[in-house]
C-alpha angles and dihedrals in degrees: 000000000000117000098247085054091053091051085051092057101048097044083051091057092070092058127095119275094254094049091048079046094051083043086056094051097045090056097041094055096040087052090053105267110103109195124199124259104220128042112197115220127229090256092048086048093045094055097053089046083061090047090044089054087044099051086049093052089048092238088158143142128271117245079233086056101043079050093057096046088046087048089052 
């Protein structure tokens, strides 16, 4: 490791933990390896799991009641 990239680093360590976060993104993509931004978490999965099953149900809802909530 260079030394610029050392003092970086260490600068980077006094940060909060979402900009060290935003730092580590922004290295990593710019050394190839594009990470994702999000990460969505098992209650978030789970939830979409429930609206998937529903959509394929067709648990949806009516154009009326789509209306009424737009009208709201």
């Amino acid at each position: 490791m260079t030394d610029l990239l050392d003092q970086a680093v260490a600068t980077a360590r006094s940060l909060s933990p979402d900009m060290q976060d935003e730092i580590a993104r922004q290295v990593l993509a710019y050394a190839g390896e594009v990470q994702p931004i999000y990460r969505v978490t098992p209650d978030e999965d789970a939830e979409q799991d429930e609206a998937d099953a529903a959509e394929a149900r067709g648990d949806c809802a009516t154009e009326d009641e789509l209306r009424a909530i737009w009208a709201k």
